[in-house]
Backbone as XML, in Angstrom:
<?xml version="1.0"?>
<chain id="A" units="angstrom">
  <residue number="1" name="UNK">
    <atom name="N" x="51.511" y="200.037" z="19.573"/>
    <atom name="CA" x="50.076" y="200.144" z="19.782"/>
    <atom name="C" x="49.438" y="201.000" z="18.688"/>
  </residue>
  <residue number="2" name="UNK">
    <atom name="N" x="49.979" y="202.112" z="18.435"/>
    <atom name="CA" x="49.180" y="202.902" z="17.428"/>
    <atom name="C" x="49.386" y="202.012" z="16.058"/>
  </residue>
  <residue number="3" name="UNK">
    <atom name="N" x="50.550" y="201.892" z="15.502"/>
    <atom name="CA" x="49.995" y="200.837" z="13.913"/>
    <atom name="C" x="48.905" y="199.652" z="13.931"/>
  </residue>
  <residue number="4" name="UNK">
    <atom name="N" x="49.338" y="198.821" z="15.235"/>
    <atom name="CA" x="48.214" y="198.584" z="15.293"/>
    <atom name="C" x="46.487" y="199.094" z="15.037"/>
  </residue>
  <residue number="5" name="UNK">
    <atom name="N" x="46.629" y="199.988" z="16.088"/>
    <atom name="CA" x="44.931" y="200.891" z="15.828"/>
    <atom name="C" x="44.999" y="201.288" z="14.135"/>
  </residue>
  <residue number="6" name="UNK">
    <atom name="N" x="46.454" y="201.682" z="14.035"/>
    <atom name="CA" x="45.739" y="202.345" z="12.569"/>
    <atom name="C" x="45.080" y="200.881" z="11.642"/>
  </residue>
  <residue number="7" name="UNK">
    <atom name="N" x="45.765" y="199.879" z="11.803"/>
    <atom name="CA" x="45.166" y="198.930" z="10.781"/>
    <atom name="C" x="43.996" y="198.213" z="11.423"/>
  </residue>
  <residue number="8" name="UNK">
    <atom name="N" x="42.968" y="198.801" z="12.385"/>
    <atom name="CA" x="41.695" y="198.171" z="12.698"/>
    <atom name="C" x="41.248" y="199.350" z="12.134"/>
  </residue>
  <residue number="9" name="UNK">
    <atom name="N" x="41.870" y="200.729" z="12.199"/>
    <atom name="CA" x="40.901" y="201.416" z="11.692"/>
    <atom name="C" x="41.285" y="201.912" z="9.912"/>
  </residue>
  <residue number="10" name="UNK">
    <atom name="N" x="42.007" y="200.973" z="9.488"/>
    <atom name="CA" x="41.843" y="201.171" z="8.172"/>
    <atom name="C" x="41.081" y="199.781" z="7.806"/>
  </residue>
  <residue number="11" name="UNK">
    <atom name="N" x="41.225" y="198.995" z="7.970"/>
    <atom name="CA" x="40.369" y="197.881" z="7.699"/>
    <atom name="C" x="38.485" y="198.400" z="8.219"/>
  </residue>
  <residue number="12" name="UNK">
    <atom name="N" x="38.492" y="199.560" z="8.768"/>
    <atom name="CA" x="36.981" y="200.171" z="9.151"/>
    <atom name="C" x="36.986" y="200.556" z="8.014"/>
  </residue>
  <residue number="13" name="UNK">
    <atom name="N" x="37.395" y="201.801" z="7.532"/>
    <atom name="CA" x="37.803" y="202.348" z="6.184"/>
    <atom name="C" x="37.662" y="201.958" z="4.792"/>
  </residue>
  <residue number="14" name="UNK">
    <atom name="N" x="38.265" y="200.634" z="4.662"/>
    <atom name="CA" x="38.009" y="199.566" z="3.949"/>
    <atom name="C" x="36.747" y="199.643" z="3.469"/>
  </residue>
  <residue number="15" name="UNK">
    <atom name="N" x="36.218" y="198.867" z="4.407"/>
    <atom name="CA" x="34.868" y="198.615" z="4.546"/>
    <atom name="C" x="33.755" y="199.575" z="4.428"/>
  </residue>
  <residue number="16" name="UNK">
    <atom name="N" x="34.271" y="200.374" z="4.601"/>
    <atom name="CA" x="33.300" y="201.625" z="4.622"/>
    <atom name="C" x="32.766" y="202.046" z="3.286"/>
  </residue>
  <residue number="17" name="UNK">
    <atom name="N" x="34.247" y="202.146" z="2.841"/>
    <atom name="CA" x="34.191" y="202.429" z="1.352"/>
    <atom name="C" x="33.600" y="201.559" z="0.303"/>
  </residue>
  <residue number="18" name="UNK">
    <atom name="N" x="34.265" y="200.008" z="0.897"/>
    <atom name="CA" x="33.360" y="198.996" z="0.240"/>
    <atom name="C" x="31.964" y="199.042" z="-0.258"/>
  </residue>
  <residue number="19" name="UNK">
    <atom name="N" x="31.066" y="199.019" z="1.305"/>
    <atom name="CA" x="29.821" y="199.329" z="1.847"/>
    <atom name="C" x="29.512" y="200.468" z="0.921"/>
  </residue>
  <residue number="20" name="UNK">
    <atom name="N" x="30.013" y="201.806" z="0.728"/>
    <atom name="CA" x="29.143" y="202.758" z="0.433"/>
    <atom name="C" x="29.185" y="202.700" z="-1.228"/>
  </residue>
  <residue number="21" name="UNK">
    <atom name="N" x="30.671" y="201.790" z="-1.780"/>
    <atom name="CA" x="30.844" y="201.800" z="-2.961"/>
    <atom name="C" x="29.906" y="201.022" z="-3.707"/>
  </residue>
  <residue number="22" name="UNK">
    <atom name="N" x="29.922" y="199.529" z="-3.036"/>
    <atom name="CA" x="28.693" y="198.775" z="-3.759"/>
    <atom name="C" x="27.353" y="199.153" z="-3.311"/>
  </residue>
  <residue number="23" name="UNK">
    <atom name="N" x="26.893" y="199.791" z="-2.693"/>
    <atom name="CA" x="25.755" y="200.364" z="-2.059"/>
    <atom name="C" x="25.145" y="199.172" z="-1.137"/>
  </residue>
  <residue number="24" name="UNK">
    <atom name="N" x="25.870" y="198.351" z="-0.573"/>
    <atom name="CA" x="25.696" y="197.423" z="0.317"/>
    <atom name="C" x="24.499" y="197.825" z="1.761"/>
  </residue>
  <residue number="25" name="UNK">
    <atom name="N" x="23.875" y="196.557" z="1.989"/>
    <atom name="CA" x="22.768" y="196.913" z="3.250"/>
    <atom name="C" x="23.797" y="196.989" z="4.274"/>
  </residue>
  <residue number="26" name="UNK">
    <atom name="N" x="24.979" y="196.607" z="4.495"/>
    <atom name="CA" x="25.682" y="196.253" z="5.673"/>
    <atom name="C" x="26.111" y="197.741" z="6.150"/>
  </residue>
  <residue number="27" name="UNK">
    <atom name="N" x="26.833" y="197.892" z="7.173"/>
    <atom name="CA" x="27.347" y="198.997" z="7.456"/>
    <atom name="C" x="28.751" y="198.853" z="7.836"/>
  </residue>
  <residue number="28" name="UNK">
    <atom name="N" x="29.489" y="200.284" z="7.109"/>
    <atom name="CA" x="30.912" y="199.801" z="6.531"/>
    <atom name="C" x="31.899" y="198.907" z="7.736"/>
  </residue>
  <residue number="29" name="UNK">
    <atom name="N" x="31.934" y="199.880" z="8.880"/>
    <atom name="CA" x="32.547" y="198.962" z="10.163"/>
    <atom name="C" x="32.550" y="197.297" z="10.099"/>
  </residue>
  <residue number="30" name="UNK">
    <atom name="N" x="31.006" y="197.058" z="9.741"/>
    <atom name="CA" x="30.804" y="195.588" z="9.696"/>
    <atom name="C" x="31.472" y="194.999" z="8.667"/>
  </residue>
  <residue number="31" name="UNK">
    <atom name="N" x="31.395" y="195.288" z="7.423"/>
    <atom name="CA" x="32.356" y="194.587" z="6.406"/>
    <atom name="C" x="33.922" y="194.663" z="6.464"/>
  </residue>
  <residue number="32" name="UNK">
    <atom name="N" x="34.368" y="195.866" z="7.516"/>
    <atom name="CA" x="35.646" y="195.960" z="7.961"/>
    <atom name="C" x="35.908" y="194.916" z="8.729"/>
  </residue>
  <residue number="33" name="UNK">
    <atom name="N" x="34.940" y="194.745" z="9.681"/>
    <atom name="CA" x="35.458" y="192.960" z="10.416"/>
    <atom name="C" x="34.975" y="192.181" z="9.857"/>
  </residue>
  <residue number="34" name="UNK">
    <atom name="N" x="34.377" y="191.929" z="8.813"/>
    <atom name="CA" x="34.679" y="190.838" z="8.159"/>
    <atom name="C" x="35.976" y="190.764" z="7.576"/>
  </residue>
  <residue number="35" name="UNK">
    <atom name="N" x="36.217" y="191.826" z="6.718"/>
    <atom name="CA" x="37.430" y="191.467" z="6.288"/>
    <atom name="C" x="38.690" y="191.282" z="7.088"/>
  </residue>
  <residue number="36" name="UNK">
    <atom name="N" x="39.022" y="192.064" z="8.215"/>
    <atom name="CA" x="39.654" y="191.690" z="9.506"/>
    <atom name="C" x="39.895" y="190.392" z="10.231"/>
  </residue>
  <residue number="37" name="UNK">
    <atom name="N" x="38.695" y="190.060" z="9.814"/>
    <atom name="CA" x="38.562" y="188.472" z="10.151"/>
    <atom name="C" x="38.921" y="187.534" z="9.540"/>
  </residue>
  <residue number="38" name="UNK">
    <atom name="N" x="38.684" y="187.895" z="8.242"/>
    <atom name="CA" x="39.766" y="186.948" z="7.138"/>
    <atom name="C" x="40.998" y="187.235" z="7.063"/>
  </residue>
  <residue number="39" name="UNK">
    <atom name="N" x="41.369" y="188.357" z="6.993"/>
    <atom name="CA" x="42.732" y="188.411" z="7.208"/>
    <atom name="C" x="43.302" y="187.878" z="8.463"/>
  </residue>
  <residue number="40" name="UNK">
    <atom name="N" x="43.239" y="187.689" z="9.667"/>
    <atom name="CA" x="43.710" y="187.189" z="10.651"/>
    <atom name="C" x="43.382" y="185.510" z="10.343"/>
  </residue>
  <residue number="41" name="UNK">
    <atom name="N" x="42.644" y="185.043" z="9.768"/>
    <atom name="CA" x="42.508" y="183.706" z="9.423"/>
    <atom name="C" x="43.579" y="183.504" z="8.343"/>
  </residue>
  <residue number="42" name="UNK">
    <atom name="N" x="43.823" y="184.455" z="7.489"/>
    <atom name="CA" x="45.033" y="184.223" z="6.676"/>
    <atom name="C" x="46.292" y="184.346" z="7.237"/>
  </residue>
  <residue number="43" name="UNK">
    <atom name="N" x="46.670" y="185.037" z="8.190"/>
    <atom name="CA" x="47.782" y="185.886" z="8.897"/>
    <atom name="C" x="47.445" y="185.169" z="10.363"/>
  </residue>
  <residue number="44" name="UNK">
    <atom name="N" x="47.052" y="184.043" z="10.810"/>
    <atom name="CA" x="47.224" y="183.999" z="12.477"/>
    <atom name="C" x="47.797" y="184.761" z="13.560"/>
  </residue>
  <residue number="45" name="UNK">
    <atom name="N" x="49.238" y="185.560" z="12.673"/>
    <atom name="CA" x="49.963" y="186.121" z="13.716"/>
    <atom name="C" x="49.559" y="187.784" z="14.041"/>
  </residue>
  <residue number="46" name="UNK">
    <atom name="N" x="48.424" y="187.885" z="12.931"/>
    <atom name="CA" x="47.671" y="189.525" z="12.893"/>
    <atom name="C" x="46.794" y="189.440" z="14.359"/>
  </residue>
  <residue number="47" name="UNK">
    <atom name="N" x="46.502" y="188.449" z="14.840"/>
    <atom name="CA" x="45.615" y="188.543" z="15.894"/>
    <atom name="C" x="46.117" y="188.859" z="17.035"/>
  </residue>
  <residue number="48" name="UNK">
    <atom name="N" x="47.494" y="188.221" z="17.178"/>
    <atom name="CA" x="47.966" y="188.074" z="18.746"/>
    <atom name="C" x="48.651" y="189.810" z="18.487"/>
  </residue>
  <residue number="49" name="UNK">
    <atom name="N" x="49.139" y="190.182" z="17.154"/>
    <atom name="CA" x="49.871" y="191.455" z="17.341"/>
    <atom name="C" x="48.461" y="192.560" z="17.622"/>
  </residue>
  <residue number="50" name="UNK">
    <atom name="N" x="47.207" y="192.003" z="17.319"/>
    <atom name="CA" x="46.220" y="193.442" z="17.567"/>
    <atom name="C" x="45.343" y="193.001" z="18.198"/>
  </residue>
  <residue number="51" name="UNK">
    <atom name="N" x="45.258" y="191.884" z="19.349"/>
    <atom name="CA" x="45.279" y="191.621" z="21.225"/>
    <atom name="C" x="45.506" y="192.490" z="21.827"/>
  </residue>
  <residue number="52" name="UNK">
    <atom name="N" x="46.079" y="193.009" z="22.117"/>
    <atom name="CA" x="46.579" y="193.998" z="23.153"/>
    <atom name="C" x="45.560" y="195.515" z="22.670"/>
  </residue>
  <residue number="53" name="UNK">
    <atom name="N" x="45.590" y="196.050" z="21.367"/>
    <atom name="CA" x="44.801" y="197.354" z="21.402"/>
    <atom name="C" x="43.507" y="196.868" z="21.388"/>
  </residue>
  <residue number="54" name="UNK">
    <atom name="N" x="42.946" y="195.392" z="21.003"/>
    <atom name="CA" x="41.469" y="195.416" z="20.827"/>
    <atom name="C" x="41.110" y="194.790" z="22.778"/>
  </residue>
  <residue number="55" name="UNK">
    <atom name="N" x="41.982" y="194.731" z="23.121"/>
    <atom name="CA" x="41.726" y="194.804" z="24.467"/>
    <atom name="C" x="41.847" y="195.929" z="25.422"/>
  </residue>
  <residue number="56" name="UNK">
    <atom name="N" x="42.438" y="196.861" z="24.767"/>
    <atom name="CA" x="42.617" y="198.020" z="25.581"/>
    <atom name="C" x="41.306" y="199.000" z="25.435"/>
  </residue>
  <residue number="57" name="UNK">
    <atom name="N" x="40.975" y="198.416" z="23.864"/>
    <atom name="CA" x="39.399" y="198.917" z="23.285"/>
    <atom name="C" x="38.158" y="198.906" z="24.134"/>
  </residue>
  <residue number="58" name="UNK">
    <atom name="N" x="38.301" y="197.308" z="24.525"/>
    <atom name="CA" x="37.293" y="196.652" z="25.472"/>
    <atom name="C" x="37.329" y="196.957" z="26.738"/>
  </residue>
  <residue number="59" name="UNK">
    <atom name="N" x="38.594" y="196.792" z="27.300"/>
    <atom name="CA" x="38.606" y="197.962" z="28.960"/>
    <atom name="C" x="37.833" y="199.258" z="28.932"/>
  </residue>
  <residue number="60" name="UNK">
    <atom name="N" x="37.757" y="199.870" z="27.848"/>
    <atom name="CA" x="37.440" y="201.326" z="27.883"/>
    <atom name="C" x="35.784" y="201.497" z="26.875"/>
  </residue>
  <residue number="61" name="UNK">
    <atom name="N" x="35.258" y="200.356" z="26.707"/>
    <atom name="CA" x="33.910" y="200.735" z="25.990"/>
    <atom name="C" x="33.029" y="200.978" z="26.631"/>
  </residue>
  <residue number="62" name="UNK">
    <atom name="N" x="32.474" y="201.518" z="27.665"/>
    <atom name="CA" x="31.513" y="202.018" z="28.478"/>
    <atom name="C" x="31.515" y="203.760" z="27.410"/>
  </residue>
  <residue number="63" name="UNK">
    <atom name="N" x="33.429" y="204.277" z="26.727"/>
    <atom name="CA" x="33.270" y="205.650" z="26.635"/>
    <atom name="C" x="32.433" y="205.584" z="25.151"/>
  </residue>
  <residue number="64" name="UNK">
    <atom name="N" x="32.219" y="204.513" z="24.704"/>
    <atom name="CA" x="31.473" y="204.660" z="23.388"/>
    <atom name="C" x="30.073" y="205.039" z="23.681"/>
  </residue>
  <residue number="65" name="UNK">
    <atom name="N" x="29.601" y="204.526" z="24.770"/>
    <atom name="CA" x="28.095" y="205.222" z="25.120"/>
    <atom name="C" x="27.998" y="206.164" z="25.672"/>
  </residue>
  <residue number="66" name="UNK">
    <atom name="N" x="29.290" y="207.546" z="25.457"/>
    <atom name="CA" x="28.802" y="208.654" z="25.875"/>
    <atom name="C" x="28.337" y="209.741" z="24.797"/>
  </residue>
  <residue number="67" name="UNK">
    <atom name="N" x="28.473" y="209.641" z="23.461"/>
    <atom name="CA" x="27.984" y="209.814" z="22.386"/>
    <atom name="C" x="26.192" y="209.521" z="22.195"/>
  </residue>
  <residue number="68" name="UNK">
    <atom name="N" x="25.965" y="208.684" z="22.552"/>
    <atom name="CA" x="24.543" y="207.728" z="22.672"/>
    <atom name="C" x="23.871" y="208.353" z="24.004"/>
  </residue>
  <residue number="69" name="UNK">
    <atom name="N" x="24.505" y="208.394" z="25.002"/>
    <atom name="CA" x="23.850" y="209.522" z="25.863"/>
    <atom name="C" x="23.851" y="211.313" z="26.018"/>
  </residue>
  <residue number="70" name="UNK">
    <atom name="N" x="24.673" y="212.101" z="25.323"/>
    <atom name="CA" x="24.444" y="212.688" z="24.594"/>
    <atom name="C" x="23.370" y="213.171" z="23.899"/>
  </residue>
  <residue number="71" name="UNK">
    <atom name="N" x="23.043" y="212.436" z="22.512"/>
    <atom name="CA" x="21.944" y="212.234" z="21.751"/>
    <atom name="C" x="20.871" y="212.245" z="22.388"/>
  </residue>
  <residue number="72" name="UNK">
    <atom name="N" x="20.964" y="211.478" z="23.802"/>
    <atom name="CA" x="19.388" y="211.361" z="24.340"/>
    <atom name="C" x="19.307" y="212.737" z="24.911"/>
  </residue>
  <residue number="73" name="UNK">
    <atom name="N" x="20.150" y="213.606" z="25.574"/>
    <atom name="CA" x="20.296" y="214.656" z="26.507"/>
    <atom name="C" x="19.506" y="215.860" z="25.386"/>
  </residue>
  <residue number="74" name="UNK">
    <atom name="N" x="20.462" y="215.281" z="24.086"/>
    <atom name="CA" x="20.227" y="216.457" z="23.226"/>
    <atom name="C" x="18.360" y="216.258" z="22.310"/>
  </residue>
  <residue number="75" name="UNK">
    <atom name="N" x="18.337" y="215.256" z="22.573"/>
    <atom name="CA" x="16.689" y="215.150" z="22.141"/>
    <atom name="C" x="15.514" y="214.972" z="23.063"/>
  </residue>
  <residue number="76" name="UNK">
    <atom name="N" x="15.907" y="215.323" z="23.842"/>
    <atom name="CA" x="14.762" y="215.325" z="25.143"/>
    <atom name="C" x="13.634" y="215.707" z="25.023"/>
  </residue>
  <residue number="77" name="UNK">
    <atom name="N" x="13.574" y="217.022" z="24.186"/>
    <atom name="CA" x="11.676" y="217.287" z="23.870"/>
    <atom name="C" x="11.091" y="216.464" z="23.310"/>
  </residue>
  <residue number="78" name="UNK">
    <atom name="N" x="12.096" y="215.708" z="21.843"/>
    <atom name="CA" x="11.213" y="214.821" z="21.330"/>
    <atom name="C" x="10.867" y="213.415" z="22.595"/>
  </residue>
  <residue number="79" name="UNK">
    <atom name="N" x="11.591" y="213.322" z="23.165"/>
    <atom name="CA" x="11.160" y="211.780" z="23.867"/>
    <atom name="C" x="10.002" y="212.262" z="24.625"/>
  </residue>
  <residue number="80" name="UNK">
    <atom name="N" x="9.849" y="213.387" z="25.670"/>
    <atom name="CA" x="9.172" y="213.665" z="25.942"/>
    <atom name="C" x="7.058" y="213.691" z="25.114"/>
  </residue>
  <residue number="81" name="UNK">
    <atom name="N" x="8.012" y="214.528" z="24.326"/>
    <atom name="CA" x="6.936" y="214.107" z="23.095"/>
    <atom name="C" x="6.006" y="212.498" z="22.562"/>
  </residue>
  <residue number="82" name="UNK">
    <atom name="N" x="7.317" y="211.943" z="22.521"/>
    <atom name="CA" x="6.665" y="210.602" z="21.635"/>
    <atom name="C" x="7.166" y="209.679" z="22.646"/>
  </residue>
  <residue number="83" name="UNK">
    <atom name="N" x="7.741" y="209.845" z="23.608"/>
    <atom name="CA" x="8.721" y="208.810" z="24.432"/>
    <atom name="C" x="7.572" y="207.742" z="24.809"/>
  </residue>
  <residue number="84" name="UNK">
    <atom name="N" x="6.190" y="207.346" z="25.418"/>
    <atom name="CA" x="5.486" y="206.054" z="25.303"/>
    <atom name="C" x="5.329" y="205.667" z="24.161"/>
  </residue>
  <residue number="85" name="UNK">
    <atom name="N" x="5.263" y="206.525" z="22.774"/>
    <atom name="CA" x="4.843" y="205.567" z="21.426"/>
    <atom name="C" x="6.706" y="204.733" z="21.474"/>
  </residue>
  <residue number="86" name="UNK">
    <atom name="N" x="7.627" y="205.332" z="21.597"/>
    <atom name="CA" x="8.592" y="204.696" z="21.424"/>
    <atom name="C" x="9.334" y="203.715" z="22.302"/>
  </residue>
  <residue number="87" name="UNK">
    <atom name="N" x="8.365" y="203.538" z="23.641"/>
    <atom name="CA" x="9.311" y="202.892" z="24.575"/>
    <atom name="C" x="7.865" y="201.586" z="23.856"/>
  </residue>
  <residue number="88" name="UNK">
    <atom name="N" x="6.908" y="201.693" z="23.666"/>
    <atom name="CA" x="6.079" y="200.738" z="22.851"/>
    <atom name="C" x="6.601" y="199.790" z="22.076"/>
  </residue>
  <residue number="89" name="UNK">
    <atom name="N" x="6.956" y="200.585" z="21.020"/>
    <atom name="CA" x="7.289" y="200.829" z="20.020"/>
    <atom name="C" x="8.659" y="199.547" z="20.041"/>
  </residue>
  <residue number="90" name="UNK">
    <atom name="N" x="9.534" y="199.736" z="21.131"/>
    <atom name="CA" x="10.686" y="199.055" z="21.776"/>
    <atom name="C" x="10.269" y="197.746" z="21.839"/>
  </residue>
  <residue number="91" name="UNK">
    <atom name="N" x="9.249" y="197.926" z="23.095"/>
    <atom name="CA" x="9.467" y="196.630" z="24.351"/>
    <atom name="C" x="8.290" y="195.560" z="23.221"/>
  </residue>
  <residue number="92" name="UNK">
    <atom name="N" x="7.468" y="196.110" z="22.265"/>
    <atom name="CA" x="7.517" y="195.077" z="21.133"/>
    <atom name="C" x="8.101" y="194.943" z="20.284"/>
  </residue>
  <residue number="93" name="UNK">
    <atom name="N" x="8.904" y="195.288" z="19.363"/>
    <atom name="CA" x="9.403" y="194.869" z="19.008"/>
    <atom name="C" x="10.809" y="193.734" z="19.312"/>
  </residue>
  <residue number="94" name="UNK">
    <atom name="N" x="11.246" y="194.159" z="20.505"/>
    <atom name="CA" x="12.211" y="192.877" z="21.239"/>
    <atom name="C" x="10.883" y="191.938" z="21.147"/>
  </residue>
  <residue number="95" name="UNK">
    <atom name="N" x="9.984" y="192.033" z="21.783"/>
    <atom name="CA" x="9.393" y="190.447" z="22.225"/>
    <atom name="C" x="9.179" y="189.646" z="20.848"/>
  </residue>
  <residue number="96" name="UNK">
    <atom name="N" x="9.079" y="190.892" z="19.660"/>
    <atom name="CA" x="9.000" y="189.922" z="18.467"/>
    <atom name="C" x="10.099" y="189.144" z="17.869"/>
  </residue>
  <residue number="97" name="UNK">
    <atom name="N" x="11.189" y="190.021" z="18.435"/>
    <atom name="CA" x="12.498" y="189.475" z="17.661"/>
    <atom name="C" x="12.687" y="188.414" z="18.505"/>
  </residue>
  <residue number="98" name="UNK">
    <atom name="N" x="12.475" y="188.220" z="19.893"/>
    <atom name="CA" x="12.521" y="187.104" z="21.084"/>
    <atom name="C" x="11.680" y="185.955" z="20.229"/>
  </residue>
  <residue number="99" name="UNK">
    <atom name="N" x="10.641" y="186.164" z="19.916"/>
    <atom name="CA" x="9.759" y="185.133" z="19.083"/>
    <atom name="C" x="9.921" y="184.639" z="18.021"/>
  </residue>
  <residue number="100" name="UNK">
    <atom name="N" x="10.344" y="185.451" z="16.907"/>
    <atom name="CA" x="10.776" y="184.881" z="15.611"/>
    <atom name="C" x="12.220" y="184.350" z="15.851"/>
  </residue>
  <residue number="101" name="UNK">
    <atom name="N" x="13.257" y="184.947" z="16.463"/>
    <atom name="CA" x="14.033" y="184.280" z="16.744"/>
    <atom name="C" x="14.457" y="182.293" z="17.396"/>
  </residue>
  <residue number="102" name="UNK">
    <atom name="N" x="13.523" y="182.855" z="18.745"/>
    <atom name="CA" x="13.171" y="180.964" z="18.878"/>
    <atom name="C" x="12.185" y="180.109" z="18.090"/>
  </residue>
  <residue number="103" name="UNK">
    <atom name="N" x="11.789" y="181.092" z="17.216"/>
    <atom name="CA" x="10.908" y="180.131" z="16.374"/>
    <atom name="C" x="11.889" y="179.456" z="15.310"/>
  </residue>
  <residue number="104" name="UNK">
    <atom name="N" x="12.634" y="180.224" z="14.667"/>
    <atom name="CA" x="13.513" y="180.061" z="13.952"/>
    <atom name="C" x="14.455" y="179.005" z="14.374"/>
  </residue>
  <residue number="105" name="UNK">
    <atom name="N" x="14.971" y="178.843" z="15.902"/>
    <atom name="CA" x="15.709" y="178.028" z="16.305"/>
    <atom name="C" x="15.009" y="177.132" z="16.042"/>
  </residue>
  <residue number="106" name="UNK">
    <atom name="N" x="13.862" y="176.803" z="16.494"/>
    <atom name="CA" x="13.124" y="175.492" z="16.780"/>
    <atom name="C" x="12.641" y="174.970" z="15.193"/>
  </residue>
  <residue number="107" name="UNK">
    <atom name="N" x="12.767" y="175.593" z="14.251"/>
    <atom name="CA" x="12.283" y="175.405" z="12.852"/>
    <atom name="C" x="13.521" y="174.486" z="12.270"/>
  </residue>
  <residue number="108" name="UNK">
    <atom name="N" x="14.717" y="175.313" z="12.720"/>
    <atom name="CA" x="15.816" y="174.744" z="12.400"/>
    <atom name="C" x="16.279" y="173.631" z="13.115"/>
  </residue>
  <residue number="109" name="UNK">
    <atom name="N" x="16.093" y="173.325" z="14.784"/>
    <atom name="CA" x="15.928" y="171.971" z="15.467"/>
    <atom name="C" x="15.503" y="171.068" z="14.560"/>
  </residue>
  <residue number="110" name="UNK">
    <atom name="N" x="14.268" y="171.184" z="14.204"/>
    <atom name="CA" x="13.284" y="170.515" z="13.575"/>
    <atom name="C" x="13.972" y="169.814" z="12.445"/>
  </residue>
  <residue number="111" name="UNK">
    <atom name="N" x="14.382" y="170.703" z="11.273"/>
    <atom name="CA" x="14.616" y="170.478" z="10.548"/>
    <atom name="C" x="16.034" y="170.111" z="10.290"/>
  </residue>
  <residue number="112" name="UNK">
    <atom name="N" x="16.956" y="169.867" z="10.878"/>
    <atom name="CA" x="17.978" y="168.993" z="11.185"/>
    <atom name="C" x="17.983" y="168.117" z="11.728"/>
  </residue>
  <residue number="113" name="UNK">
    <atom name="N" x="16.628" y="167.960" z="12.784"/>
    <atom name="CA" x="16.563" y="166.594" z="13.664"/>
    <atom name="C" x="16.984" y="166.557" z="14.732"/>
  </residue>
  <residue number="114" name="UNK">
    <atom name="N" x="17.568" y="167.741" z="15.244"/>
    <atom name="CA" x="18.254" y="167.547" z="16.316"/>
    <atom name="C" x="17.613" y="168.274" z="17.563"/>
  </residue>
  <residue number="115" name="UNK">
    <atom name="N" x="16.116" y="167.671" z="17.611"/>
    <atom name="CA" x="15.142" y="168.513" z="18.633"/>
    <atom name="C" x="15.606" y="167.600" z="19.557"/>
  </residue>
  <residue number="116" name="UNK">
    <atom name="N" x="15.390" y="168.275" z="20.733"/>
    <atom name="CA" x="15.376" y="167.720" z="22.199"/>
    <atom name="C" x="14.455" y="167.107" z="22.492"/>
  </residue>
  <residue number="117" name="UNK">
    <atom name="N" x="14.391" y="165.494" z="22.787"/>
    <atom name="CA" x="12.829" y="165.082" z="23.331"/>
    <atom name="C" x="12.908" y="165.009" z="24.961"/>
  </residue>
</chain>
């Protein structure tokens, strides 16, 4: 189990370095599964051997949002402070990404042809 973890979290590493080396928009984790991902497309048998820790990962990710709650505990004056410009601030911006998003679908329906009549 642990070589495993170590090579998801050197393939984070990877990436990280990648990311900060080319000064990439992505963030390094993310280019770590990309590359993770190609490698298991090269290696089929990399997946089934790091199954078991990226599932043991997933049983237990509720503890990644205790960091994230935290943060909120520890910034409380400011929410207090600005907390309606930012819950605003929120609940539009989802409805925009909700909008450009199906617009986008439906642009792309469109333009493949493959709208629903």
């Amino acid at each position: 189990m642990v070589p495993a973890l170590v090579t998801i979290l050197c393939f984070q590493l990877v990436g990280e370095v990648i990311s900060r080396g080319l000064d990439l928009p992505l963030p390094g984790p993310v280019v770590g599964l990309v590359l993770l991902l190609g490698a298991m497309r090269l290696r089929p048998g990399l997946a089934g051997w790091l199954r078991p820790v990226g599932e043991g990962v997933l049983a237990h990710l509720s503890l990644f949002f205790v960091p994230a709650g935290v943060g909120i505990v520890a910034h409380l004056p400011l929410l207090r402070e600005h907390g309606l410009a930012l819950l605003v601030a929120i609940v539009v911006s989802t409805v925009l990404a909700l909008v450009a998003g199906s617009g986008a679908f439906i642009f792309v329906a469109r333009l493949t042809g493959q709208e629903e009549r």
